[in-house]
C-alpha positions as CSV (number, residue, x, y, z in Angstrom):
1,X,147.8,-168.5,79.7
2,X,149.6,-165.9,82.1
3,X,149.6,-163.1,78.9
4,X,145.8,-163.9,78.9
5,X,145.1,-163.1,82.4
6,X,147.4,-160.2,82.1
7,X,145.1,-158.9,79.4
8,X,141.8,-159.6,81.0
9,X,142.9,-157.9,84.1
10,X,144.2,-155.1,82.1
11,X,140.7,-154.9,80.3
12,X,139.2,-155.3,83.9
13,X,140.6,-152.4,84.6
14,X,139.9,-149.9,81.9
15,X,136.3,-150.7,82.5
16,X,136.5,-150.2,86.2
17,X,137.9,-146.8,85.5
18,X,135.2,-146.0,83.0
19,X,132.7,-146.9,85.0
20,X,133.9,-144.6,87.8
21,X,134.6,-142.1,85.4
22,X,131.0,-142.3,84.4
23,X,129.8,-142.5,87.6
24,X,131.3,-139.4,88.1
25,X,130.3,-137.4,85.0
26,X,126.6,-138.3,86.1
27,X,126.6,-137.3,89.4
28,X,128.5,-133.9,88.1
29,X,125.5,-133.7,85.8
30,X,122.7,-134.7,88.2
31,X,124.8,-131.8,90.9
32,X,124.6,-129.3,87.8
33,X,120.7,-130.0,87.1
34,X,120.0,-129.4,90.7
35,X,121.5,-126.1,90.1
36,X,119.6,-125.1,87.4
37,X,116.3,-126.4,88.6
38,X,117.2,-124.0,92.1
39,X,118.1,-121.0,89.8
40,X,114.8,-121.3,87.9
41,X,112.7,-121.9,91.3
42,X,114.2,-118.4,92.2
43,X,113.3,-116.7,88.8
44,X,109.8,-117.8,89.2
45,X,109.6,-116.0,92.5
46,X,111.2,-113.2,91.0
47,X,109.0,-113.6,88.2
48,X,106.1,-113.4,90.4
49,X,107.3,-110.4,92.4
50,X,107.5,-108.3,89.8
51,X,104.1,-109.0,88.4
52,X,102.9,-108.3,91.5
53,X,104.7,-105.3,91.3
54,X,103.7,-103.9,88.1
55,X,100.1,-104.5,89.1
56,X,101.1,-102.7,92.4
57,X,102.4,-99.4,90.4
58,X,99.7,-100.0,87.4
59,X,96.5,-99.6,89.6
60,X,93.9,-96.8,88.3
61,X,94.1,-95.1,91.5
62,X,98.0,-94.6,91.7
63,X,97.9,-93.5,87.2
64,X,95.1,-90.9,88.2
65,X,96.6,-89.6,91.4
66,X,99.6,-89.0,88.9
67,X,97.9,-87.3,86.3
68,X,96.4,-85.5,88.8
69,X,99.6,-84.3,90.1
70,X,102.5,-84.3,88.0
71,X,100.4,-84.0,84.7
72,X,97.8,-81.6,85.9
73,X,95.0,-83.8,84.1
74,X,91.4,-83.5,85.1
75,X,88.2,-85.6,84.5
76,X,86.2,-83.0,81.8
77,X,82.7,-82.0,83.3
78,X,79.8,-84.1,81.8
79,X,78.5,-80.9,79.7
80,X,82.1,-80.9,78.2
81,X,81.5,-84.3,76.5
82,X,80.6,-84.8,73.1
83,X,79.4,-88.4,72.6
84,X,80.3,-89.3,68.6
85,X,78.2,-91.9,66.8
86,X,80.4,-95.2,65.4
87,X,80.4,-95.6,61.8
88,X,79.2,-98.8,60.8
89,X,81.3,-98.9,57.5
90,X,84.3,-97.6,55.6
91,X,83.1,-94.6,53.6
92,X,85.0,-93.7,50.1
């Protein structure tokens, strides 16, 4: 009877560490998912920065006051447009 007890207790207490040891694995987990959900809460605020950006530095103001400037590009006069008529189909 005594070796019995022995063995429960000793079974008693390999599930007692595994259940800590799960305990901990899951809250190292749930610590490591808390992480990841913070790091992608930052990338969609960078995310959104820099779309806001790119519309900030892709406005038609700021692209013509560049080819303005550094290009030297001008709006043709309206005499100096030729209108071309569309095709409507693929000639051979």
């Amino acid at each position: 009877m005594t070796q019995f007890n022995l063995m429960l207790f000793g079974v008693l207490i390999m599930l007692s560490l595994a259940t800590v040891a799960g305990q901990h694995q899951a809250r190292k987990h749930y610590f490591e998912l808390e992480q990841q959900q913070q790091a992608a809460r930052q990338y969609e605020v960078e995310w959104g920065q820099l779309q806001l950006e790119q519309n900030t530095w892709a406005t038609h103001a700021r692209i013509e006051q560049i080819a303005n400037q550094a290009l030297k590009m001008r709006v043709p006069d309206n005499h100096s447009i030729q209108v071309v008529p569309a095709t409507t189909g693929v000639q051979p």
